[in-house]
matplotlib code that plots the C-alpha trace (Angstrom):
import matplotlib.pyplot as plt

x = [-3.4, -4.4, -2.9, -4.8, -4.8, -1.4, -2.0, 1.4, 2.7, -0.5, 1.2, 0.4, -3.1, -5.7, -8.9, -11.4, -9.3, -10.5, -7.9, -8.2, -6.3, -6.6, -5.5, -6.5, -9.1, -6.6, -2.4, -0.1, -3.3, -5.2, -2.8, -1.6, -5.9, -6.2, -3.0, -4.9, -8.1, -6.0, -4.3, -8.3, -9.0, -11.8, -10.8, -12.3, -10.9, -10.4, -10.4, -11.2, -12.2, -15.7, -16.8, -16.7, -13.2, -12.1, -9.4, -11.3, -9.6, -11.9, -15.0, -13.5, -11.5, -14.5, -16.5, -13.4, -13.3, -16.7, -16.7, -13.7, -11.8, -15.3, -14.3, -15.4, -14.0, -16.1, -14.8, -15.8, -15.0, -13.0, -10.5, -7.6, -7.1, -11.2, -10.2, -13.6, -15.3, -11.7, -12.9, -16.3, -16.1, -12.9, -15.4, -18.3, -16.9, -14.9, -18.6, -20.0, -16.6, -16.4, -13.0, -9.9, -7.0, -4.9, -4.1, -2.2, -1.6, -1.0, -2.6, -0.4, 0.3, 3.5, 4.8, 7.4, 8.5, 12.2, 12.8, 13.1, 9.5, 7.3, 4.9, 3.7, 0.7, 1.1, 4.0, 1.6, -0.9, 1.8, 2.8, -1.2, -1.9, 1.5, 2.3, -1.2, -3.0, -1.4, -0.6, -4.4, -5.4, -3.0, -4.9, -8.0, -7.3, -5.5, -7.7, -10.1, -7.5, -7.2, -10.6, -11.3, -7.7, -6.6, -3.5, -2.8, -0.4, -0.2, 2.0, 2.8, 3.9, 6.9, 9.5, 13.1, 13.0, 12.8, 16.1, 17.8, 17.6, 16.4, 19.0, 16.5, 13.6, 12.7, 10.5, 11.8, 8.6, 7.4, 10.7, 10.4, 7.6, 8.1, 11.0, 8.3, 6.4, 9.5, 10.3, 6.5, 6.0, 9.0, 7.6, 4.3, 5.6, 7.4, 3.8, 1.8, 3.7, 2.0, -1.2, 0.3, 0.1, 2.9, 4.2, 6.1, 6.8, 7.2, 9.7, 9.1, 11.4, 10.0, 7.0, 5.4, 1.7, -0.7, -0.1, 3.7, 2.9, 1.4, 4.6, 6.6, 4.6, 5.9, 9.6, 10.2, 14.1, 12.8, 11.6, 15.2, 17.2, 15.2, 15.8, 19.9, 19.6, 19.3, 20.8, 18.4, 18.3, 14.2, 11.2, 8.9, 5.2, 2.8, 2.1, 5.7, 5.0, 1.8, 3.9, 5.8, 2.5, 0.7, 4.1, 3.9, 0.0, -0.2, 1.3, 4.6, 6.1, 5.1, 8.0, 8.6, 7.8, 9.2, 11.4, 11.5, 11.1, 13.0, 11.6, 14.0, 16.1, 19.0, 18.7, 19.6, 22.5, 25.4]
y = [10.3, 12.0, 11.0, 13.0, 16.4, 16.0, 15.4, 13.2, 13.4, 15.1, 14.8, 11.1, 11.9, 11.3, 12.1, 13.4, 12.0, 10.1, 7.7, 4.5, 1.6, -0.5, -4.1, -4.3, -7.1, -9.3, -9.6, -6.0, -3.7, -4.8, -4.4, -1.0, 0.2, -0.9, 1.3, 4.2, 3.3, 3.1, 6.7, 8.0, 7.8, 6.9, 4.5, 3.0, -0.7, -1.1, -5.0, -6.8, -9.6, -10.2, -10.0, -13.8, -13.7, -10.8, -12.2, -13.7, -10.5, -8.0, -8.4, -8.0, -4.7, -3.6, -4.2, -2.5, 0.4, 0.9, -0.1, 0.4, 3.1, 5.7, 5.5, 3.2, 0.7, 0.5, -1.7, -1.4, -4.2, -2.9, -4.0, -1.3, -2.2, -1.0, 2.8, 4.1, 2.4, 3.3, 6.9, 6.6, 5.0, 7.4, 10.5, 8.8, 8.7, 11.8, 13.1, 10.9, 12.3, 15.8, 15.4, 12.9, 13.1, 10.2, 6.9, 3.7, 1.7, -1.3, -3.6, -5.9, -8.9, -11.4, -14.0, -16.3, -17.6, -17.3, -14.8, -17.0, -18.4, -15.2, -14.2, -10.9, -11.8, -12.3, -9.6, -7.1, -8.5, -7.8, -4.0, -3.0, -4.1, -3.2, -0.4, 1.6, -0.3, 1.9, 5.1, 5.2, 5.1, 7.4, 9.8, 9.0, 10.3, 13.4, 14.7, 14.7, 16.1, 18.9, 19.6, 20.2, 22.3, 20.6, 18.7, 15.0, 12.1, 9.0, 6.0, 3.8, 0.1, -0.6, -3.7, -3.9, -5.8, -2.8, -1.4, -5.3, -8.0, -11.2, -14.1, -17.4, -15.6, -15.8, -12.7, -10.3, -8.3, -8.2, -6.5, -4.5, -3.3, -2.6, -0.5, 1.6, 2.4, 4.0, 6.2, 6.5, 8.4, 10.4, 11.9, 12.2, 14.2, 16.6, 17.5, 17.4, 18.9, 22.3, 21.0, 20.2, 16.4, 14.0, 11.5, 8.1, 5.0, 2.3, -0.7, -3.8, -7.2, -10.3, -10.6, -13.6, -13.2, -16.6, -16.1, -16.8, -19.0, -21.5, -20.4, -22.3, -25.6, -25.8, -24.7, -24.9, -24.2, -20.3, -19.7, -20.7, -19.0, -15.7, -15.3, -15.3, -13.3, -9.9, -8.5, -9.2, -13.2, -13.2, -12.7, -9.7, -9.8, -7.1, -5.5, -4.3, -1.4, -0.1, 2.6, 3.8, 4.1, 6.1, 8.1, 8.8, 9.3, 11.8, 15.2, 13.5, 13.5, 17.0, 17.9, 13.9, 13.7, 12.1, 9.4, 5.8, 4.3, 0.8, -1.9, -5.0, -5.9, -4.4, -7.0, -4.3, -2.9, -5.6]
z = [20.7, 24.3, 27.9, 30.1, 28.9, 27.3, 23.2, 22.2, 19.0, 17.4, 14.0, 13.7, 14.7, 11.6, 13.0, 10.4, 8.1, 4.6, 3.7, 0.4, 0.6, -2.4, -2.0, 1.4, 1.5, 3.2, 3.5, 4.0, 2.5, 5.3, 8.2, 6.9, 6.8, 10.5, 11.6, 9.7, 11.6, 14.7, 14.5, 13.8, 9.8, 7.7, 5.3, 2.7, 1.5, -2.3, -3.8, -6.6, -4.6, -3.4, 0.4, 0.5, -0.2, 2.1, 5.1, 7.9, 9.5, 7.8, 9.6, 12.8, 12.0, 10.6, 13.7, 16.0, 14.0, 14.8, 18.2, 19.5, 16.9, 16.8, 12.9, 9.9, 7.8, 4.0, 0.9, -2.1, -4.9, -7.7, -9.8, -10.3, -14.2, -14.5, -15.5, -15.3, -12.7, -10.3, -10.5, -10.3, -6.8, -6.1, -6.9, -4.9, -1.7, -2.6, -2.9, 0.2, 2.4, 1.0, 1.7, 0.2, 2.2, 1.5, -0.5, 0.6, -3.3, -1.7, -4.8, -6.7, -7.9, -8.2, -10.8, -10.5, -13.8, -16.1, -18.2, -21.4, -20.6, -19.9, -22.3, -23.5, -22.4, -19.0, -18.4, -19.7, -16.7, -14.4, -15.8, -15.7, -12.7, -10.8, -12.6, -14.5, -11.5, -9.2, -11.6, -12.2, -8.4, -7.6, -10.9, -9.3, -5.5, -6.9, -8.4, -6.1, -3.6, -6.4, -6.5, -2.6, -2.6, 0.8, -0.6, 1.2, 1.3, -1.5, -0.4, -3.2, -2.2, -4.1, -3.1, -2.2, -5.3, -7.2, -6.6, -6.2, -7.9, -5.5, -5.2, -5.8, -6.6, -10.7, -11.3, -13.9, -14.6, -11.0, -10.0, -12.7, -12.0, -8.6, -10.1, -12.1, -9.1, -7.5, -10.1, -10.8, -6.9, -7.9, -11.1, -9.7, -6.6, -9.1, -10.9, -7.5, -5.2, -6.5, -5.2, -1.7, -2.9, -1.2, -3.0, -1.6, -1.7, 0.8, -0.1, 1.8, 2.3, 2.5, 4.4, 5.6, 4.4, 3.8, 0.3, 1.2, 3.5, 0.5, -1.5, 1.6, 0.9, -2.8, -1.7, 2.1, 1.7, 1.0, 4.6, 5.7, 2.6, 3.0, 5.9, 5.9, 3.4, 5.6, 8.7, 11.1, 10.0, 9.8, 7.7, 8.3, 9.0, 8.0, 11.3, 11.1, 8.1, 10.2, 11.7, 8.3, 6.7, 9.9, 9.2, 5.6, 5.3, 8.4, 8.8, 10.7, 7.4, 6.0, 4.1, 2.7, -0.4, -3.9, -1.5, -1.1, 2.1, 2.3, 5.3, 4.6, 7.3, 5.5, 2.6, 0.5, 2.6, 3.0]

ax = plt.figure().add_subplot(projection="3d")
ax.plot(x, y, z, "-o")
ax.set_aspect("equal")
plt.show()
């Protein structure tokens, strides 16, 4: 953040800074916790995947943020739809930090199947994790935000798919989810702003992740289609959110809050 003695743009700068991503064991969660390692925050990865199944990634941002960044990457295993085990490791590095400053809800998951064909069962498994996964986490961080009195930033990662509904893509309760997330920041920043708590969301287009990338082997005509499909005529990659989420966590976006931040190319404009 320095050039000689010449501090540029200081309001990105989040030295001293305790920041969560959950969902960042591999895929968009973990590109968006390096940019906060990179612009000086502590963060702490949330998964419910074990260390053997972290990105190959992990270890190696791990080993720059201590090495190269002078800041630390932790994880700790967790699955977002375990209530009470969520805040417990929230409040223990709340405890551990003395500080919580900000919150990337970057856990999710996706289902592709017609509407005439979901079942209750797993459409619930969608809304709890995509939905009370991330209205839980976001519980969790606030209060511990409320209970040190120094306010901070939550970024919720919704989808262009929750304000459109995707041409060739079959996923009724993922997009509706992703559409309960959106208003979900909104009603949160209305009760938290009092506390000097920032609520937004993020809403991504397609991104080429590895989990895509297996998508492309069962339907190879996607990595073309998609890609029409917005103004730019190509698919995104997860490095290119890094600086919206430096933005939104950090004080550049002080008086941001209860908005929805849309990444897609302009899919969603023509």
């Amino acid at each position: 953040m320095s050039v000689g003695n010449t501090r540029r743009l200081p309001e990105f700068d989040l030295t001293g800074r305790v920041v969560l991503v959950s969902g960042a064991a591999r895929g968009l969660g973990l590109a968006l916790a390096e940019a906060c390692l990179e612009a000086g925050a502590t963060v702490y990865a949330l998964d419910r995947l074990p260390p053997s199944e972290q990105s190959p990634d992990f270890s190696r941002i791990q080993a720059r943020a201590k090495d190269e960044l002078g800041t630390q990457l932790h994880y700790r295993q967790i699955d977002v739809r375990d209530v009470p085990g969520l805040n417990m490791i929230v409040g223990e590095i709340a405890d551990t930090e003395g500080r919580m400053d900000g919150l990337i809800a970057a856990a999710g998951i996706q289902q592709e199947t017609p509407a005439l064909e979901y079942t209750p069962e797993d459409a619930n498994r969608m809304f709890e994790v995509n939905i009370t996964g991330v209205f839980m986490t976001s519980q969790a961080v606030a209060k511990q935000m409320i209970r040190f009195k120094n306010g901070g930033s939550l970024v919720l990662i919704a989808s262009m798919s929750g304000t459109v509904a995707n041409r060739g893509l079959i996923c009724p309760a993922y997009n509706a989810s992703k559409a309960g997330v959106i208003q979900l920041a909104r009603n949160l920043a209305s009760e938290w702003g009092q506390h000097s708590i920032r609520v937004n969301t993020i809403s991504p287009g397609y991104i080429v992740t590895a989990m895509v990338e297996e998508l492309f082997k069962s339907f190879p005509e996607r990595r073309t289609d998609w890609a029409t499909q917005n103004m730019l005529g190509r698919l995104s990659a997860p490095n290119e959110y890094r600086g919206a989420a430096v933005f939104l966590v950090s004080n550049a976006s002080s008086f941001m809050t209860g908005s929805d931040l849309r990444i897609d190319g302009g899919h969603s404009a023509w």
